[in-house]
C-alpha positions in Angstrom: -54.8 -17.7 40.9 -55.2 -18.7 37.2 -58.6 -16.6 37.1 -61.1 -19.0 35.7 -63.8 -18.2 38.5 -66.6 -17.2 35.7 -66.1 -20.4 34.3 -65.8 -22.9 37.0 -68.7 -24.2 38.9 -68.5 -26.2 42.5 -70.8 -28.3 42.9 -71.2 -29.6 46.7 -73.8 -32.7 46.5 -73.3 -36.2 47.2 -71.7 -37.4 43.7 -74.9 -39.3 41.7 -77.0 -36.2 42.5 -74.2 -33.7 41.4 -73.9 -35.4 38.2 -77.7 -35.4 37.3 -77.4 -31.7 37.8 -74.5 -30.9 35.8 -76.1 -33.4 33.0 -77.9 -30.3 31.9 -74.3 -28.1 31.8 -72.1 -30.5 30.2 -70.0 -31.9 28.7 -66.8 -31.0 30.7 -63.0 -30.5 29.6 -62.7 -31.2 33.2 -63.9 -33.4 36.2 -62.1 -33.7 39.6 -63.3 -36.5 42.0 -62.3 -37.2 45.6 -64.4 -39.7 47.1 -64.2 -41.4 50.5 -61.8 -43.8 50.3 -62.7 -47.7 50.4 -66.3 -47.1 50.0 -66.2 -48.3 46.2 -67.8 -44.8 44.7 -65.7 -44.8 41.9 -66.9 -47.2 39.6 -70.7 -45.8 39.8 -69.1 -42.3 39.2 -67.3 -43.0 36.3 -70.1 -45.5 34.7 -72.5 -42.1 35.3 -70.2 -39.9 34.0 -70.3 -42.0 30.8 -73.8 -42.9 30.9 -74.6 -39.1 31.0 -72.0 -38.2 28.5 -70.9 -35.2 30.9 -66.9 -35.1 30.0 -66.0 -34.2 26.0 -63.9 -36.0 24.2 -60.3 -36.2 25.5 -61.1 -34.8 28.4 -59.7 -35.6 31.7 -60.8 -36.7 35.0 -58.7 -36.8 37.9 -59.9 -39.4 40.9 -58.6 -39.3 44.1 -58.3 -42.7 45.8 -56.5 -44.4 48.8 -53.0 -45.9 47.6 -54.4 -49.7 47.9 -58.1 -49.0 45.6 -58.2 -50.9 42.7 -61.1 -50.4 40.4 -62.1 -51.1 36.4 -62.4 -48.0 34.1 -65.6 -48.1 32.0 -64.3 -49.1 27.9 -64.4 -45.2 26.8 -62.3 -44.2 29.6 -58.5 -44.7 29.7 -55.9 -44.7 32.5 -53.5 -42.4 31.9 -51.5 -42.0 35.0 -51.3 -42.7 38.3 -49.2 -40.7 40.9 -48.6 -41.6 44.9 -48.8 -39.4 47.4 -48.2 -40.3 50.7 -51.7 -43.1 51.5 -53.5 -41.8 48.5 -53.4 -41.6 44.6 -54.5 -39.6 41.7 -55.5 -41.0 38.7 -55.7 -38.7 35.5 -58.2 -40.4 33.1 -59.5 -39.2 29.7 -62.7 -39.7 27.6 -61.1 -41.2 24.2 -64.9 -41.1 23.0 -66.6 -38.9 20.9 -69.7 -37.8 22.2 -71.5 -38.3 18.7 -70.2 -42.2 18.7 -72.7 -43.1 21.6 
């Protein structure tokens, strides 16, 4: 294990609610997102996740999607890379906005 429990949180909540709550704990190096697929979740995550400024600059998210999702990343966010796995995808994507600029 890489021993990081004191300083990871889980948060089990359906994602808007989550990210109020963790508003008030952020920002985060890290964000990991696996919505259900083909529901279109991703866009209002990410667009809350910039609106709330919750991941620091040059963090990462990684999004889990079905292989066939398409979706637009907010203008601070950039894709960095995608990798296929079997019917789904990961995306790692990273906050190339400073905090202070917004």
């Amino acid at each position: 294990r890489c021993k990081m429990e004191s300083q990871t949180e889980l948060i089990r909540l359906p994602a808007l609610s989550a990210l109020s709550l963790a508003a008030s704990k952020g920002p985060f190096e890290l964000i990991f997102m696996d919505p259900p697929y083909h529901l279109g979740h991703i866009p209002p995550i990410l667009k809350q996740i910039t609106t709330l400024q919750l991941l620091q600059q040059n963090g990462i998210i990684l999004a889990e999607s079905a292989v066939d999702e398409q979706f637009e990343l907010p203008d601070s966010l950039e894709l960095i890379e995608t990798r296929s796995y079997g019917s789904s995808k990961v995306h790692l994507i990273c906050n190339q906005t400073s905090n202070d600029d917004k």
